[in-house]
PAROLO-350589 format. One line per 10 residues: number of its first residue (from 1); their letters; for each residue x, y, z of C-alpha. Coordinates in pm, 1 decimal. Each point is the difference from the previous one (the first is absolute). Layout:
N
NUM = A = X:Y:Z | ...
This chain:
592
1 = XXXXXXXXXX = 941.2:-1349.7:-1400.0 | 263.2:-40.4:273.1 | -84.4:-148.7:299.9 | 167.1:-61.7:317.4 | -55.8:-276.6:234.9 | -180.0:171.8:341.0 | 48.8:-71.3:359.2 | -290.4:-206.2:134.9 | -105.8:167.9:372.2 | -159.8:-322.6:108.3
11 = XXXXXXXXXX = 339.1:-140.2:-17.2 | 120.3:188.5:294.4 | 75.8:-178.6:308.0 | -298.0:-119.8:163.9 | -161.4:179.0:313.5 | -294.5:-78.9:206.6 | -313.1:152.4:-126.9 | -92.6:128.5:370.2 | 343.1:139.5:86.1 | 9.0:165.1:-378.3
21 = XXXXXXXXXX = -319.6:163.0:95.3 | 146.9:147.7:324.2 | 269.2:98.8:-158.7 | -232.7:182.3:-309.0 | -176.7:157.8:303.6 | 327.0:177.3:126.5 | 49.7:70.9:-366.3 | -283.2:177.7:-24.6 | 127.2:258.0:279.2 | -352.6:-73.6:214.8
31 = XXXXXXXXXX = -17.1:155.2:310.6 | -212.4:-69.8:332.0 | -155.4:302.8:77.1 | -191.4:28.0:-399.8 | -86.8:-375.8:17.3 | -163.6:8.4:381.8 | -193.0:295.1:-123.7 | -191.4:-205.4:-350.0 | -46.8:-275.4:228.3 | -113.0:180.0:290.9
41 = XXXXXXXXXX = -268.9:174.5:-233.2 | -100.8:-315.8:-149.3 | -40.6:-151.4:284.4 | -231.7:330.6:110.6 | -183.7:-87.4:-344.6 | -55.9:-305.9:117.1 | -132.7:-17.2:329.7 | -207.0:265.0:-81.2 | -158.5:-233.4:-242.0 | -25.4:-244.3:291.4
51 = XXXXXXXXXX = -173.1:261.3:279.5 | -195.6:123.0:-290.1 | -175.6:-363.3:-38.3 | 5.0:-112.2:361.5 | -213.2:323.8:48.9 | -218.9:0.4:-321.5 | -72.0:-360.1:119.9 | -65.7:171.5:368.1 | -205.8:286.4:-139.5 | -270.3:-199.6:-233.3
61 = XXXXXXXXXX = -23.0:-205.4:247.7 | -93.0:219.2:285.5 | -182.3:228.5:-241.3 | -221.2:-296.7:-60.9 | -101.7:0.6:394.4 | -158.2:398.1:-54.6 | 178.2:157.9:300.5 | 14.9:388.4:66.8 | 169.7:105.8:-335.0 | 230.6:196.8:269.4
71 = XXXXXXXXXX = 130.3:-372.3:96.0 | 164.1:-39.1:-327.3 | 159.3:380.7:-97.6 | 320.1:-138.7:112.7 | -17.3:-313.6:-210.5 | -120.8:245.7:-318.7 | 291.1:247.7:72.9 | 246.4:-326.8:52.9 | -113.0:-178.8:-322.4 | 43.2:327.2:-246.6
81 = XXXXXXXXXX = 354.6:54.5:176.6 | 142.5:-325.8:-64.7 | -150.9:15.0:-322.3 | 189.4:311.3:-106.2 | 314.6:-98.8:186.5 | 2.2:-326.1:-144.0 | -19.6:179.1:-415.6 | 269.2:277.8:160.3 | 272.2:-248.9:139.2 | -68.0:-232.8:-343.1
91 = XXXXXXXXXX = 123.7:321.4:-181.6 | 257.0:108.3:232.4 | 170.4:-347.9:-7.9 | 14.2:4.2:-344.5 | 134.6:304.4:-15.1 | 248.2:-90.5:259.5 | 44.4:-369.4:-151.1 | 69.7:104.4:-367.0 | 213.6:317.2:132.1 | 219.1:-249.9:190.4
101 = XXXXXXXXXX = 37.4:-263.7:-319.7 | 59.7:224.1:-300.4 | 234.2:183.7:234.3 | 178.2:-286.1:99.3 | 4.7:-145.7:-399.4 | 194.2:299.1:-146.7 | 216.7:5.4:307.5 | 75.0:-395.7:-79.1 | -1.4:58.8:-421.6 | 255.7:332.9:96.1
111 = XXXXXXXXXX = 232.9:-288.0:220.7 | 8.9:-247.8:-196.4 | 70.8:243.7:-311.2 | 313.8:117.5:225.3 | 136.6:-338.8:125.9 | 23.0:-126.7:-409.5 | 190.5:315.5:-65.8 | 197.2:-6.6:304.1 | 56.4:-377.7:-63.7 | 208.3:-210.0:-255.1
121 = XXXXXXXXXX = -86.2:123.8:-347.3 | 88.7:-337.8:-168.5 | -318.3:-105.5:205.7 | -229.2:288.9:-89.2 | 78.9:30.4:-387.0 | -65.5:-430.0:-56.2 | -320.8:46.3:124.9 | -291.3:-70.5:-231.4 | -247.6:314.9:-76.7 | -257.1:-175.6:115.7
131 = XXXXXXXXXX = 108.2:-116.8:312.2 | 99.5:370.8:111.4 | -328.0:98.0:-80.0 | -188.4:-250.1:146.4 | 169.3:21.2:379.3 | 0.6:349.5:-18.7 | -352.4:17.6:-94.2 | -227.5:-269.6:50.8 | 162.3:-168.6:271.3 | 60.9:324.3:210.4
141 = XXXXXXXXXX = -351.5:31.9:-21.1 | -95.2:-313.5:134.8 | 232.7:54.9:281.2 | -196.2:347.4:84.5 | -310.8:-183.1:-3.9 | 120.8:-230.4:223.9 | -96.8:303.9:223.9 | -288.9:105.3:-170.8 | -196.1:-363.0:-18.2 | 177.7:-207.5:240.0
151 = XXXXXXXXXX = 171.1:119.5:282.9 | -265.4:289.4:117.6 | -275.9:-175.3:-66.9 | 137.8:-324.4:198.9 | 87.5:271.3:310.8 | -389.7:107.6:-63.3 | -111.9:-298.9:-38.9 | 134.1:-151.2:313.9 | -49.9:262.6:272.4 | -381.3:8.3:-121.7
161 = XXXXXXXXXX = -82.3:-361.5:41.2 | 115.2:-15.5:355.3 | -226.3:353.6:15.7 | -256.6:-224.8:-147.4 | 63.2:-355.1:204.9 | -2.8:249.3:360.1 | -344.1:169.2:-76.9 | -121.0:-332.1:-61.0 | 97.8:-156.2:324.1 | -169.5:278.7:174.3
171 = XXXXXXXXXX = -317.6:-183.7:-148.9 | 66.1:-378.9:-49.4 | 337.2:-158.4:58.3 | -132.8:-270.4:-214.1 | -49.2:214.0:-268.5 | 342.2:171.5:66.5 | 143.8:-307.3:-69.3 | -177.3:-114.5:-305.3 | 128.5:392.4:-122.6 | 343.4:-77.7:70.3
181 = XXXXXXXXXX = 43.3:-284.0:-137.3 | -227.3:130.6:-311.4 | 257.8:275.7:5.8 | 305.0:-239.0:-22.8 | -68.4:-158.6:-271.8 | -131.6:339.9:-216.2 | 319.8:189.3:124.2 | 245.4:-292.1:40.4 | -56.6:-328.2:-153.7 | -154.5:151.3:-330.9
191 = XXXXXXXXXX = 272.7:238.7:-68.5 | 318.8:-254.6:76.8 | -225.9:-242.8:-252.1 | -10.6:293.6:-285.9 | 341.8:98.7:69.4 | 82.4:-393.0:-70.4 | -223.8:-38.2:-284.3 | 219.9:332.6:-133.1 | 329.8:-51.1:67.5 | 92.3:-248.9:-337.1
201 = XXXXXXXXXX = -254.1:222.2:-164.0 | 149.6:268.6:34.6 | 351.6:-115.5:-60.8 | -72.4:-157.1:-343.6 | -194.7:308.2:-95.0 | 264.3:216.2:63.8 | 261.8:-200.7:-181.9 | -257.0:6.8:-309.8 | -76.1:383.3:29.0 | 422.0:48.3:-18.4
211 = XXXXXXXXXX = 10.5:-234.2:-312.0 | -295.9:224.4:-107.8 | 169.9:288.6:71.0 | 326.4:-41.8:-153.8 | -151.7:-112.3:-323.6 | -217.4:311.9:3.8 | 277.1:246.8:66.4 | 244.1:-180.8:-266.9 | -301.7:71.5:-268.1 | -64.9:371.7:94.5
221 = XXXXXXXXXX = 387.6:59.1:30.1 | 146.8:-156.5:-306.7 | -302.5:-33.5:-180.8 | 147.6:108.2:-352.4 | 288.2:-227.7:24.8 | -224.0:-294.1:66.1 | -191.6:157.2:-297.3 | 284.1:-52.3:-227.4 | 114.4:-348.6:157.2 | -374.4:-102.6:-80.2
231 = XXXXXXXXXX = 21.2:-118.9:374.9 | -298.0:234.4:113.6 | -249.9:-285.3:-27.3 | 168.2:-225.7:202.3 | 105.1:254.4:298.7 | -364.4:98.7:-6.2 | -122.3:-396.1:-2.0 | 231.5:-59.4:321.1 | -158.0:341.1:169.4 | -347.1:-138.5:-88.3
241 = XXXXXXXXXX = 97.7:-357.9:138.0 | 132.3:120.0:340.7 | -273.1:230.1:63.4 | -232.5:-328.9:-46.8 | 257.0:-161.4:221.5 | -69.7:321.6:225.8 | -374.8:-67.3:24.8 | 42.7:-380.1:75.7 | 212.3:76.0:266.9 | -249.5:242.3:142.4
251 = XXXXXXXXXX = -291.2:-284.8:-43.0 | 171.6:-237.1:237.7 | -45.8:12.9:353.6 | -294.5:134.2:-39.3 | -217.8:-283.5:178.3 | 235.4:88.9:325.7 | -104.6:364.8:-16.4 | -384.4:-124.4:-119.5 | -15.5:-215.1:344.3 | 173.6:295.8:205.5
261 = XXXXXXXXXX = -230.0:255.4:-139.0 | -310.3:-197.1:69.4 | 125.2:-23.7:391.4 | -87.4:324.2:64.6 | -373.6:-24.4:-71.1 | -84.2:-339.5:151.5 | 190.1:118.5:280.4 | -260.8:270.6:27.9 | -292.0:-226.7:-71.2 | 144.5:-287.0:308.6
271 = XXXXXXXXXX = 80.8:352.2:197.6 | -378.9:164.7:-64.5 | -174.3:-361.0:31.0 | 174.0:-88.2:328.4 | -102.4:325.5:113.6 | -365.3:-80.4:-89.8 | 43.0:-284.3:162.7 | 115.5:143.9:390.0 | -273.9:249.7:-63.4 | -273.5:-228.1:-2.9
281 = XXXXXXXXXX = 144.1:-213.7:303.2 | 93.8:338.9:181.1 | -355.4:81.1:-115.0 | -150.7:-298.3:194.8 | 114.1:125.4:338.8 | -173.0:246.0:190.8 | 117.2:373.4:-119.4 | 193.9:169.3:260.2 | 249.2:285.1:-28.4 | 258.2:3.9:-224.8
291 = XXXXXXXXXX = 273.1:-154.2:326.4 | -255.1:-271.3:0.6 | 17.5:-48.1:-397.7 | 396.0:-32.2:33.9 | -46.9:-297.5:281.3 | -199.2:-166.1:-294.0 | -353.0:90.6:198.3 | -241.4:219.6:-214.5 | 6.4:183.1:-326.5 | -143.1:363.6:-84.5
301 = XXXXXXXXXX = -130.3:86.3:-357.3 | 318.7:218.7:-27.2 | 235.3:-229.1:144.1 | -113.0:-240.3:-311.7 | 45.4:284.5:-243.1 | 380.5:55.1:94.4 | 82.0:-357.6:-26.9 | -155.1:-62.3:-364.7 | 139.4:325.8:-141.3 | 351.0:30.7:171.6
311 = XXXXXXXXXX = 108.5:-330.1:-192.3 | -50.2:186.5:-369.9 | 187.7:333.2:92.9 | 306.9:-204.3:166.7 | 23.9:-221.0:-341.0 | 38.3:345.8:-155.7 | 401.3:14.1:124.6 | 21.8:-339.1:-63.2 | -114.7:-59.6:-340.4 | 283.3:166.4:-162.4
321 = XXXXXXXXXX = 246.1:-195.2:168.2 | 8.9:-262.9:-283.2 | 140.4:264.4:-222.9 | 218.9:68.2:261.3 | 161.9:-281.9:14.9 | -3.0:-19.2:-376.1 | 177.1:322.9:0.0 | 252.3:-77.0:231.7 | 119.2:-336.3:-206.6 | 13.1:218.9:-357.0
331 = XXXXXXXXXX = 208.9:256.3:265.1 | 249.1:-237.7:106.1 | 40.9:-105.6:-332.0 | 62.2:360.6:-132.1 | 257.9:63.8:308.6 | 210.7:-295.4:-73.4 | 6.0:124.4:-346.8 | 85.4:371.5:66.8 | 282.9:-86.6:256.3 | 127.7:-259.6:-218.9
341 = XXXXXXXXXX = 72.6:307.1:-225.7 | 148.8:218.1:272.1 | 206.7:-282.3:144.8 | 136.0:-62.2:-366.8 | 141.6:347.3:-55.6 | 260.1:-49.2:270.2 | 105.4:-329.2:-195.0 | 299.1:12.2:-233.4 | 177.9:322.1:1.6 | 45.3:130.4:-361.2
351 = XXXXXXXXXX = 356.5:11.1:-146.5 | 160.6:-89.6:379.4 | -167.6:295.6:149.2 | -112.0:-41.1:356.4 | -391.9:-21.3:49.8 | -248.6:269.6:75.3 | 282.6:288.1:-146.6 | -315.9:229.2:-1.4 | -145.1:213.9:-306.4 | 153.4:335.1:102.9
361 = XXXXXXXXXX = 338.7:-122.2:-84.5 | 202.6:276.5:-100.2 | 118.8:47.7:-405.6 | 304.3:47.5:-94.8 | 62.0:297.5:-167.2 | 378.6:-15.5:-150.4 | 109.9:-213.5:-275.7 | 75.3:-372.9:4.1 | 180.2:-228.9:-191.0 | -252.8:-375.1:-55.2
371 = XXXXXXXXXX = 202.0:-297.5:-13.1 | -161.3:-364.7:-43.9 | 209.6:-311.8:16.8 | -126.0:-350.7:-81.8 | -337.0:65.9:41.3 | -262.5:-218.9:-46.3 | -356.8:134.9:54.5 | -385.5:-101.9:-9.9 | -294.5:-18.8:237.9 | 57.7:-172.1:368.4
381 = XXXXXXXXXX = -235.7:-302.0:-97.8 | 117.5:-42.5:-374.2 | 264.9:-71.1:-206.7 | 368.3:143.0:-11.1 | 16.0:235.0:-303.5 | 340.0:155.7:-186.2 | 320.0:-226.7:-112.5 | 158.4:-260.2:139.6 | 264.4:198.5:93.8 | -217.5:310.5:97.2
391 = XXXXXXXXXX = 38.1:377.8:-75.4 | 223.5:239.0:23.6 | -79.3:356.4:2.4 | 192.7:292.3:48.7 | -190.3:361.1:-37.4 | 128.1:343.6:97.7 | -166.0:317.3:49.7 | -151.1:109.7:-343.6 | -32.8:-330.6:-176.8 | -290.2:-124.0:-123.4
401 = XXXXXXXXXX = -116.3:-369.9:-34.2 | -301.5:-145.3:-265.4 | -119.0:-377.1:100.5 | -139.3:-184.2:-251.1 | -120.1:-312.6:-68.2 | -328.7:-216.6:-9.4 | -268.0:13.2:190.3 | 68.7:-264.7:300.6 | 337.3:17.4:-7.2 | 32.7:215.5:339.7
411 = XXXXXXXXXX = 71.3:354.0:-132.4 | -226.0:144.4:257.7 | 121.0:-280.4:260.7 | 363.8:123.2:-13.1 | -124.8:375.1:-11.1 | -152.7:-121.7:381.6 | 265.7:-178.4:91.5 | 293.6:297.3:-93.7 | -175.2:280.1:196.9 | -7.8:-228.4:292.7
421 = XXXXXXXXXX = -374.4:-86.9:-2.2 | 76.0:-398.4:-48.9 | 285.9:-183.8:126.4 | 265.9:-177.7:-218.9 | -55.6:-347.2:-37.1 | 394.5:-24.1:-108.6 | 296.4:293.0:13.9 | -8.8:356.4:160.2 | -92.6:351.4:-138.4 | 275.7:295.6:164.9
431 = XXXXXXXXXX = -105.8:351.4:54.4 | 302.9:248.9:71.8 | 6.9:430.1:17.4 | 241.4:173.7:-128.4 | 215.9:-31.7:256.6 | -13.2:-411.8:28.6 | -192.9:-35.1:264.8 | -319.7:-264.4:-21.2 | -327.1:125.1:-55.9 | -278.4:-167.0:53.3
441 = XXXXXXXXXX = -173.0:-110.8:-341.1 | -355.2:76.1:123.5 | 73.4:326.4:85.8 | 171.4:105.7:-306.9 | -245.4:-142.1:-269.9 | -359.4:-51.4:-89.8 | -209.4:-218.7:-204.5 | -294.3:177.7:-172.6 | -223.6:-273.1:-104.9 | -191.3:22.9:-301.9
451 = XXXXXXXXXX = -336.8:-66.6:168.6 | 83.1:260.5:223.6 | -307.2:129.9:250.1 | -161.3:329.7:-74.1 | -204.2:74.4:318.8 | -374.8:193.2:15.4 | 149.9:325.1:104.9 | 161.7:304.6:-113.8 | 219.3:20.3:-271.9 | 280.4:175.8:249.8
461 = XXXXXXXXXX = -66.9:-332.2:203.7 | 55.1:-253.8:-256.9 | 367.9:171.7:-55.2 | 99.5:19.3:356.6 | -8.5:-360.1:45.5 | 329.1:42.7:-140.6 | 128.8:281.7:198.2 | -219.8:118.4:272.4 | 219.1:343.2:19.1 | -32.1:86.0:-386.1
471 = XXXXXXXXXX = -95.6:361.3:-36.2 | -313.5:69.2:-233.8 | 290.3:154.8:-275.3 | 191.7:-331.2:30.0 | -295.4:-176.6:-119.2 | -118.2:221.1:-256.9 | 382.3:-47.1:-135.0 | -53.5:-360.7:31.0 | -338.0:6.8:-148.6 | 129.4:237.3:-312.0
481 = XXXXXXXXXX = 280.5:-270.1:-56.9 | -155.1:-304.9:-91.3 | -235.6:199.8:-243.3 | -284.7:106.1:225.5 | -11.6:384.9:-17.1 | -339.5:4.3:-273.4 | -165.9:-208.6:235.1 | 129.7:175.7:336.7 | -129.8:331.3:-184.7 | -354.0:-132.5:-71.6
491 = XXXXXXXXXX = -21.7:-111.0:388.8 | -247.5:281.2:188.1 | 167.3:-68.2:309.8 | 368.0:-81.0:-109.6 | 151.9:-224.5:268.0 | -295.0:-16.1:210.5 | -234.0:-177.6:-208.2 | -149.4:-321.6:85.8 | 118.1:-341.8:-182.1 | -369.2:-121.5:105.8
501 = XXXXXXXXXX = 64.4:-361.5:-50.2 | 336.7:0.4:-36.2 | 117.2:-118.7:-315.5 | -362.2:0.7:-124.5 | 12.7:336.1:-29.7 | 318.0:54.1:-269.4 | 53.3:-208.8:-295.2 | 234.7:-261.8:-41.4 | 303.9:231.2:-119.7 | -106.2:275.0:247.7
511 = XXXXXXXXXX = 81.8:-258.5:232.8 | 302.3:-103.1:-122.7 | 138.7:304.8:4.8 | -127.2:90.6:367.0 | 177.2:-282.6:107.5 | 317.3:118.8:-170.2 | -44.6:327.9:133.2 | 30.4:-174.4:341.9 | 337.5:-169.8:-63.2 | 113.0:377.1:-147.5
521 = XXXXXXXXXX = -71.1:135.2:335.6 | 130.9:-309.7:219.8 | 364.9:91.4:121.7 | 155.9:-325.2:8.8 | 314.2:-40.7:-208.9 | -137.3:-306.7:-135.0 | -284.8:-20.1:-223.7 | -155.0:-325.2:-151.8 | -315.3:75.7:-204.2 | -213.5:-349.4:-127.1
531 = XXXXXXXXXX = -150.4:109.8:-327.7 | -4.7:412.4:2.1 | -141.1:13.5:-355.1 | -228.1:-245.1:31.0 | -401.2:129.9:-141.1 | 172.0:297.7:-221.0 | 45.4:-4.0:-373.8 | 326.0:-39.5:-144.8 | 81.0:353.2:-72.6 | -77.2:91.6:347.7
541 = XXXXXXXXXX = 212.7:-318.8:133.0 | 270.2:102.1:-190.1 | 28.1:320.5:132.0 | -0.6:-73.9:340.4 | 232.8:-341.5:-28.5 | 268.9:297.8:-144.6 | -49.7:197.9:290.7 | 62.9:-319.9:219.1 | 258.4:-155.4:-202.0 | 144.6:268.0:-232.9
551 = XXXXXXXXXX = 300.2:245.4:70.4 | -184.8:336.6:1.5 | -299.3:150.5:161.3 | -25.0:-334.7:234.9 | -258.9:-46.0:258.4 | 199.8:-53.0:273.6 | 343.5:168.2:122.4 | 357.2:-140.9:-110.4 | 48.2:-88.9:353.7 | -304.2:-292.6:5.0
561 = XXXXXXXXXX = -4.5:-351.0:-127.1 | -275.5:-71.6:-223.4 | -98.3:-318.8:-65.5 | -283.1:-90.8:-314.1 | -246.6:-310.5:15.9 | -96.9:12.8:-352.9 | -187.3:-215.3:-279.7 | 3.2:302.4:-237.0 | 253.8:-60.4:-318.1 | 100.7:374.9:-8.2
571 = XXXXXXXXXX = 202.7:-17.5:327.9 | 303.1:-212.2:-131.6 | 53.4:275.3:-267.1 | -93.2:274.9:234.5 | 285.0:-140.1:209.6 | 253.2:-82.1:-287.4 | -18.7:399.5:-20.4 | 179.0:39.0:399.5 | 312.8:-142.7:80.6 | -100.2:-6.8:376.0
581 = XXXXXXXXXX = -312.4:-253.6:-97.2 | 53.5:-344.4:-56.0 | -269.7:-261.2:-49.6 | -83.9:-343.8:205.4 | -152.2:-297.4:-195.2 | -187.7:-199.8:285.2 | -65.8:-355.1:-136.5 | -227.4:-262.3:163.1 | 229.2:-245.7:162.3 | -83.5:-349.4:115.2
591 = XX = -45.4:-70.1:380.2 | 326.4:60.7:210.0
């Protein structure tokens, strides 16, 4: 199995959690009017929930005293209003509040996908699977529920308990004040404690869920090679181990979030009891009108009503504040994470090229002539690979190059490194036309990796990556080439047919020849393909390592560089056959 070291995100200059979550905010391409409008209807939600039990408490009250049934038709037609406006602006604001997040995730998952294409690709191809899938999935998520649980619901949360705290002082300022104090420490206090009790929480159990992560995706993706290192046990031990390291993580803390949650109910209790409590005094005093009640003078039956019930519906915004807060802490977290990955791409241009060159760079189209001199390659955080003296390279249009050599030793490393993907560590690679003039090495080659991407869409799709312009008989051509007619044939819908799954959906040679079929229709003069025959048998290899290598019926045009990544044996006598191919031993070389 060869294995690469990865670029750790957390390692990324350090940014404050607040400002990182700002800045994720105006990632996510929010805008005023669509956030106004969910909180606006939340708040509708909510004080509807509040007039709904001031007036319940009003109505059973006065419907206790018998009046004219007349007397209370307003009350009746009031209480069945709010009730239905209150389940109405609940469903609009979700509507309105999960509208606004998803949107606002795939614009952030489509910006961030830009900036590491636009940005240095010496950043973007050290990155560790896992890391790339956990910021651009799991941590985007927590930054759109940032909306969804903490930010709305705070908005809500706070224009209803000063709703709540004014209706009471219409009563009782005394119990006003016991309410907004209550409120305080539901809606303040016991969220900034959770958020506390979260913060290392979170933090360590994100670290463990990476580990977790990146010992998971090493098993799925190079599961038979650990197979036949007999090394599967012990990658599936260390997954095991950090996903127990996961679940600590997540244990700790807890009695911060225990002691925050609990706030919000004997807040309610102290709230309802003091209430209780200025009833019966108010009750003591001679009954007047409710101006008389206010001055702290008398007390009516529904007076009493509104100022035991209005406490539990204004706990209703408050209560899930706590989670809120909560939220907001795993939020931060996530930001400062997912700009740590967009700041990185604009970090170490690849191969001396200057940052954010874009991915609609134009191709090349004419023939080049590849020269390397000294060079000494290898990953930006590892070790200096090639000879002392480093290599020398010279390749014109139509020659063809095999590298070969153990696994480890950096064949795939220096494939990287000559298309322009990774910078040089030592020495400098020359592109020229035909006419002299520099070319830029990006533009004139491409690396076709051998765990190229096949993407859940049409077939047409999945070869456009290369060239978005390919016409349908291009690809068909391209297809045909690398050996895929039979299968094209058997396809009901030819180009249009779905790859549901991506590579799930084509065997492990069908895929290796797809991907082929994409460097076939790729126009850059420059080809480097990392393990082409890998998953077919050796007759099939065979052929198409002649059609790559060999003099006749080739692959590619006499005017294109092809270079080989191989392990297979048959290419250094495939090559022996073509003057034009030479072969490259790579050898593992001891740090530089």
């Amino acid at each position: 199995m060869t294995t690469r070291p990865g670029r750790d995100i957390g390692t990324a200059p350090p940014v404050s959690s607040d400002a990182a979550l700002r800045r994720a905010f105006a990632f996510l391409g929010l805008r005023g009017r669509p956030l106004v409008k969910s909180i606006l209807l939340g708040v509708g939600g909510a004080l509807s929930a509040l007039g709904l039990a001031a007036l319940s408490a009003w109505l059973i009250t006065r419907a206790w005293q018998m009046p004219p049934v007349l007397y209370l038709s307003v009350a009746i037609t009031a209480v069945r209003a709010l009730g239905i406006s209150r389940g109405v602006f609940r469903y609009l604001e979700r509507l309105a509040t999960h509208d606004l997040a998803l949107g606002a995730m795939a614009t952030a998952r489509e910006r961030v996908y830009r900036t590491l294409a636009a940005g240095s690709p010496a950043y973007s191809v050290s990155l560790r699977r896992s890391d790339l899938l956990g910021r651009t999935g799991d941590d985007i998520d927590e930054i759109g529920n940032a909306l969804i649980r903490g930010v709305i619901p705070i908005a809500v949360g706070a224009v209803t308990s000063v709703a709540a705290v004014a209706i009471m002082a219409s009563v009782s300022w005394w119990a006003a004040g016991v309410l907004a104090v209550a409120m305080i420490v539901s809606g303040l206090l016991a969220p900034a404690l959770a958020a506390r009790g979260a913060a290392r929480t979170i933090a360590d159990s994100s670290a463990a869920h990476d580990r977790s992560a990146d010992a998971a995706v090493t098993a799925l993706w190079h599961a038979p090679e650990l197979t036949v290192a007999r090394r599967r046990s012990e990658v599936l031990a260390i997954a095991r181990r950090t996903e127990a390291d996961a679940l600590a993580a997540a244990d700790r803390g807890l009695r911060y979030e225990a002691a925050a949650s609990a706030a919000t109910p004997l807040s309610m209790g102290a709230s309802l009891l003091a209430a209780c409590l200025i009833g019966v005094h108010l009750a003591s005093q001679i009954p007047g009108s409710l101006a008389d009640v206010a001055s702290g003078e008398g007390l009516t039956p529904m007076v009493l009503g509104v100022l035991i019930l209005l406490p539990l519906s204004a706990f209703e915004s408050t209560g899930p504040l706590t989670e809120a807060g909560i939220q907001l802490e795993r939020s931060r977290q996530s930001a400062r994470r997912v700009m740590a990955l967009v700041d990185g791409a604009g970090v170490d241009g690849a191969a001396g090229e200057p940052e954010g060159d874009g991915p609609d760079r134009a191709i090349h189209s004419g023939p080049v002539t590849l020269d390397t001199t000294g060079l000494r390659w290898g990953w930006p955080a590892g070790d200096y690979l090639g000879s002392a003296d480093g290599l020398d390279l010279h390749l014109s249009p139509g020659d063809r190059l095999v590298i070969v050599g153990p696994s480890g030793a950096g064949k795939s490393t220096l494939g990287l490194t000559v298309t322009g993907l990774l910078a040089p560590h030592a020495g400098r690679i020359d592109t020229r036309d035909d006419h002299g003039a520099t070319v830029d090495v990006r533009s004139a080659s491409c690396y076709f990796a051998e765990e190229g991407h096949l993407f859940s869409t049409t077939l047409r799709e999945n070869l456009r990556v290369a060239r978005g312009d390919a016409s349908d008989d291009e690809l068909v051509a391209a297809l045909e080439s690398v050996g895929l007619r039979t299968w094209l044939a058997g396809l009901a819908d030819g180009l249009d047919t779905e790859l549901v799954g991506g590579s799930a959906a084509v065997s492990g040679g069908q895929r290796r020849r797809l991907l082929l079929a994409r460097a076939v229709v790729h126009p850059a003069p420059v080809v480097v393909l990392d393990e082409p025959t890998e998953h077919l048998d050796a007759a099939d290899s065979a052929v198409l390592l002649h059609r790559l290598l060999g003099r006749t019926r080739g692959l590619f045009d006499s005017a294109r560089i092809v270079v080989v990544i191989t392990h297979d044996p048959a290419a250094q006598q495939i090559s022996s056959e073509n003057p034009r191919c030479r072969v490259l031993e790579v050898l593992p070389s001891p740090t530089g």
